[in-house]
C-alpha positions in Angstrom: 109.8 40.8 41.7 107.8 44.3 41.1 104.5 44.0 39.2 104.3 46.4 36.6 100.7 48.1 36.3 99.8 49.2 32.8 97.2 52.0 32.3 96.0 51.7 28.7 94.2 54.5 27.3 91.7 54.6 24.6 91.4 57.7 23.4 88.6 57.0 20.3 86.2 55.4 23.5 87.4 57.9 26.1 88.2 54.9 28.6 91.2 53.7 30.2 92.1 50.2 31.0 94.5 48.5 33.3 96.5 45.5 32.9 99.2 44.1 35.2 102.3 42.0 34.2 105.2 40.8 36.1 108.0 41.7 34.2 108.4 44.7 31.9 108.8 44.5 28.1 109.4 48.5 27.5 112.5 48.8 29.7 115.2 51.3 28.5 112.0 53.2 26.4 111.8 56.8 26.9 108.3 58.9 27.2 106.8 59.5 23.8 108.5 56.5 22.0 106.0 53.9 20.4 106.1 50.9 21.0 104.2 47.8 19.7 100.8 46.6 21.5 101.3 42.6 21.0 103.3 43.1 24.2 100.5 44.0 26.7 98.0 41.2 24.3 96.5 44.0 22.0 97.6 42.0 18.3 97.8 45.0 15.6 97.7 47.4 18.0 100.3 50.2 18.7 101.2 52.5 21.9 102.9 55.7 22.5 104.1 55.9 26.3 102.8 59.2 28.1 103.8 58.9 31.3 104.2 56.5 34.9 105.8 56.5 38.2 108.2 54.5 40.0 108.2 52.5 43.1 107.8 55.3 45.5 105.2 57.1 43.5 107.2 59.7 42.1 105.9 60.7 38.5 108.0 60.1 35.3 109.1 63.4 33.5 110.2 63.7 30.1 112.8 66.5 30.5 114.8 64.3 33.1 117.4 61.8 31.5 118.6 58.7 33.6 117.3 56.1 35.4 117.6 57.8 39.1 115.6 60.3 40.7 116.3 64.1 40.4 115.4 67.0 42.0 114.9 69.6 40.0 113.6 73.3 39.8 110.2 73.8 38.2 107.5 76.1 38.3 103.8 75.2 37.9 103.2 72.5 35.3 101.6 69.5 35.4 101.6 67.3 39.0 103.1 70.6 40.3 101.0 73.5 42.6 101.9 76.5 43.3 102.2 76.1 46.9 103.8 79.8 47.4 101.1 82.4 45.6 104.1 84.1 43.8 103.4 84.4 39.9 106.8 82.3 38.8 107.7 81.2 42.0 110.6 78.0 41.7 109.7 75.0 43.7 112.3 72.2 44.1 110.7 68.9 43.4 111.6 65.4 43.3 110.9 63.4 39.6 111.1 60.5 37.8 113.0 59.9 35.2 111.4 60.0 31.8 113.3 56.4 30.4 111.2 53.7 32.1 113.6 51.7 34.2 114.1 48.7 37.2 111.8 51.0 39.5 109.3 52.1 37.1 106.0 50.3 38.7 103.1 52.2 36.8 103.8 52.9 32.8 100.9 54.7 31.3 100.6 55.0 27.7 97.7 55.5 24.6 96.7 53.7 22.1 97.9 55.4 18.9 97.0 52.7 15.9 94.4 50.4 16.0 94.0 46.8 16.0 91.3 44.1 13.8 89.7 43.5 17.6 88.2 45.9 20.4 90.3 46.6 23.0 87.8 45.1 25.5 88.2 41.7 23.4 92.2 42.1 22.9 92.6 42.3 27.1 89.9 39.8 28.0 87.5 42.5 29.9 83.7 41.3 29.9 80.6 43.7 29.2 79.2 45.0 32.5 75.9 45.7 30.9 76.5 42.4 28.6 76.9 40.9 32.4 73.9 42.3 33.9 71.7 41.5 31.9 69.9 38.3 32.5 69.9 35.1 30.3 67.7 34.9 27.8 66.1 31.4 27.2 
């Protein structure tokens, strides 16, 4: 079975934290839905899904319905240079779909309401500096 990495974003702290699970509780959920946090161990909390890849690193895009990989026509937008120069210039590109699926490894998404508890306490992540520190007797 495929370990599915989470890549939780705080946006009031500006940090993002990851946290891995082995099966995935948001399959069939499309990018942008919300979805609640007790799922990933954040009690209270609530997500909004912004984005992943699947097995083969190919990133997740919103405009592409399914569950199989596409090739579509895009110009330059996010995860895509402009390789040719050319102001408008097409470039055919293999995607994700945007509806997380049996492939779907990497499933990033942002906090959106917040819980009682920090995040840090919620996903059971120490304080480095709180670690460095030494014991005080």
């Amino acid at each position: 079975m495929v370990e599915i990495r989470f890549v939780i974003n705080d946006v009031k702290e500006k940090v993002s934290y990851p946290k891995t699970l082995q099966n995935n509780p948001f399959f069939g959920n499309k990018i942008g839905e919300k979805v609640p946090g007790q799922e990933l161990g954040l009690e209270g909390y609530e997500l909004e899904i912004t984005g992943g890849s699947d097995i083969a690193g190919f990133p997740m895009r919103k405009d592409v319905d399914g569950f199989q990989r596409k090739k579509i026509y895009t110009v330059k937008t996010q995860g895509v240079k402009d390789i040719t120069g050319k102001k408008g210039a097409r470039i055919r590109k293999t995607v994700a779909p945007g509806q997380i699926g049996k492939d779907t490894v990497q499933i990033n998404v942002k906090i959106v309401k917040y819980g009682s508890k920090p995040v840090k306490e919620c996903l059971g992540i120490a304080d480095k500096a709180a670690e460095e520190a030494p014991a005080q007797a």
